[in-house]
N, C-alpha and C positions, 0 to 999 in steps of 0.2 A: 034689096031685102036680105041677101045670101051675104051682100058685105058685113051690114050690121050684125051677122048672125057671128061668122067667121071672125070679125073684130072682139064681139063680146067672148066669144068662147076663148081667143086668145088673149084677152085682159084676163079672162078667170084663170087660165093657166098661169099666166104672170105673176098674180096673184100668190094663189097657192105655190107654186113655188118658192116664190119671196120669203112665203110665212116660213116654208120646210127650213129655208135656209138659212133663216132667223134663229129658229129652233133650234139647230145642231151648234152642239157646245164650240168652243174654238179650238184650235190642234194645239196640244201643249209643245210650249219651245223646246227646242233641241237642247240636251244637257251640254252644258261646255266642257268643252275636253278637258282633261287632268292630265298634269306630266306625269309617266312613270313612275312608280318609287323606285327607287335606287338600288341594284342587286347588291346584295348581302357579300362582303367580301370573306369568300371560305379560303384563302391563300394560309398557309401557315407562316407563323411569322417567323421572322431570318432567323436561323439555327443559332446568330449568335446572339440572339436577343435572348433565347428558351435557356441557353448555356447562361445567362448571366441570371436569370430565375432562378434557375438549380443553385448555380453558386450562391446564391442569397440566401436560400431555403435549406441547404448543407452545410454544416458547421466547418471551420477551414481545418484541412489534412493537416496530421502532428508533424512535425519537422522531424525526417528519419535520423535518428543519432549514427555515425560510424561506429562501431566496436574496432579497436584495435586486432590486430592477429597473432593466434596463440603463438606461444614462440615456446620453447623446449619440450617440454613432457604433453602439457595442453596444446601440442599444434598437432590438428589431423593427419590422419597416415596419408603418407604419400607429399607431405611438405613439413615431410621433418626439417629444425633448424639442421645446419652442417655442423658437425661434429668438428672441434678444436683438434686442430693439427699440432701435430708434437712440435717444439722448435728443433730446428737443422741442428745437427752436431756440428761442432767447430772444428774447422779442419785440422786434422793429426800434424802433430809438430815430433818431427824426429831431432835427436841430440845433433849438435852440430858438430865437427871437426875428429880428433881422433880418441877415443874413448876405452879404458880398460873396462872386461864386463865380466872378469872373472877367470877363475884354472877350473876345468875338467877331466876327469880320466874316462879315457877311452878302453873298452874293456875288449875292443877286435879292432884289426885293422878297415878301414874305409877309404874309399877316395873322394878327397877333397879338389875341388877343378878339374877331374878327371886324372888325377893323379894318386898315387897310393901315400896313405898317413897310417904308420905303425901305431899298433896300441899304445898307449902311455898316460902320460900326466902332458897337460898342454894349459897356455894360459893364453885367453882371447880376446883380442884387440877388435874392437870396429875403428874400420879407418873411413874416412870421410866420400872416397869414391864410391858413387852409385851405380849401382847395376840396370842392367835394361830387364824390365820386367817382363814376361813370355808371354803372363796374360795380359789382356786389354784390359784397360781400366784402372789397373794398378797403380801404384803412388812411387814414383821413380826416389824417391824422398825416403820412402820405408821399405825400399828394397839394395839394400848394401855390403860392402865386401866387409868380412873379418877375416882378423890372418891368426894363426895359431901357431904359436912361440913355446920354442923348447932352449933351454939355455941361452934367451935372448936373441936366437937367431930366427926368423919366420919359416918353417918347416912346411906351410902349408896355406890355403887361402881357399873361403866357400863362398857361397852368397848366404844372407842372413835375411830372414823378415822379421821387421820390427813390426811390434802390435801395442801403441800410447795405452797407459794407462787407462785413457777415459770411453777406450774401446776391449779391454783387456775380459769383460765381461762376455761379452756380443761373439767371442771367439774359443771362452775357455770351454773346455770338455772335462777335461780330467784334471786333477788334483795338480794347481801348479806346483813350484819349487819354490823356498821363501825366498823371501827379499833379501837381493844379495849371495842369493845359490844357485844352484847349476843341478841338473837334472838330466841324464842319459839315457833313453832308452831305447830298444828296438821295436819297431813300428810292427803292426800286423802284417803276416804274412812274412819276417824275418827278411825283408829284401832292403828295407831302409833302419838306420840309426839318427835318431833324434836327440839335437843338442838343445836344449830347453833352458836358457839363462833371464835370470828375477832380477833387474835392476833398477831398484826403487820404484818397483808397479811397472815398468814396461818391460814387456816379454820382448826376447831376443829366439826366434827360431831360426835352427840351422838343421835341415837336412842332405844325410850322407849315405850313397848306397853303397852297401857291403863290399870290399875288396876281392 
């Protein structure tokens, strides 16, 4: 009796279960997975790609023109042009060989070579022999002997500096003697006599100190 009790009661539990389990809805399916999306690329694009946008987007730079550089008056201080250089003088040409250059009178005696020349009337030759000049730099060419002639005999003999014509400016002081004259005087301080002769523009100086 106890089976059939125990059996029944366990069919009804089967039962009602069954039905519970009927009841309950089904478990919905698992969603299927999705692949990631894709992260967003934040890199900045190559510098040289950005650089060729600008350059699209900017009109192209003017082509600088040179300007030439001022030159005389228009060139800024401190690059001034150089100033034209005068041209060289050409070198001094003394007379060649033996030369009359005129008569002087002498109004005191002087020594000529270290020797003594009486006052008078003299007439002066330049002879062709050159003197050695004292200072440096002198022109052995325009420093030469004249001799000074009394009655055709040579009574006497100095040295002479010749000064050419195209330098005869660059040296004058005082009032020469014309062309073709002869001009005498004593020097300041009365210790020198100065022979001063005008031979077609080239000056003939001869100094003599007092006897």
């Amino acid at each position: 009796m106890k089976q059939f009790v125990i059996a029944g009661t366990l069919a009804g539990a089967l039962a009602v279960g069954g039905t519970a389990l009927a009841q309950q809805p089904p478990a919905p399916a698992p969603a299927p997975k999705t692949a990631p999306a894709p992260k967003a690329d934040t890199k900045a694009a190559p510098k040289a790609a950005a650089k060729t946008e600008d350059q699209a987007e900017k009109p192209a730079a003017k082509p600088r023109v040179k300007r030439a550089a001022a030159k005389g008056e228009n060139a800024p201080a401190g690059h001034a042009a150089p100033k034209a250089q005068p041209a060289t003088a050409p070198e001094p040409v003394a007379p060649d060989g033996t030369l009359p250059l005129g008569t002087v009178h002498l109004t005191k005696a002087v020594k000529a070579d270290g020797k003594a020349l009486a006052a008078g009337t003299y007439t002066v030759r330049l002879t062709p022999e050159e003197a050695k000049p004292d200072a440096k730099g002198s022109a052995q060419k325009l420093e030469r002997w004249v001799e000074f002639l009394k009655g055709g005999k040579v009574v006497g003999r100095e040295v002479v500096s010749i000064v050419p014509a195209n330098e005869a400016k660059l040296v004058q002081k005082d009032t020469p003697p014309p062309s073709g004259g002869a001009k005498v005087e004593t020097l300041k301080g009365g210790d020198y006599v100065r022979v001063w002769i005008n031979k077609g523009g080239t000056y003939y100086l001869v100094h003599m100190p007092n006897a």
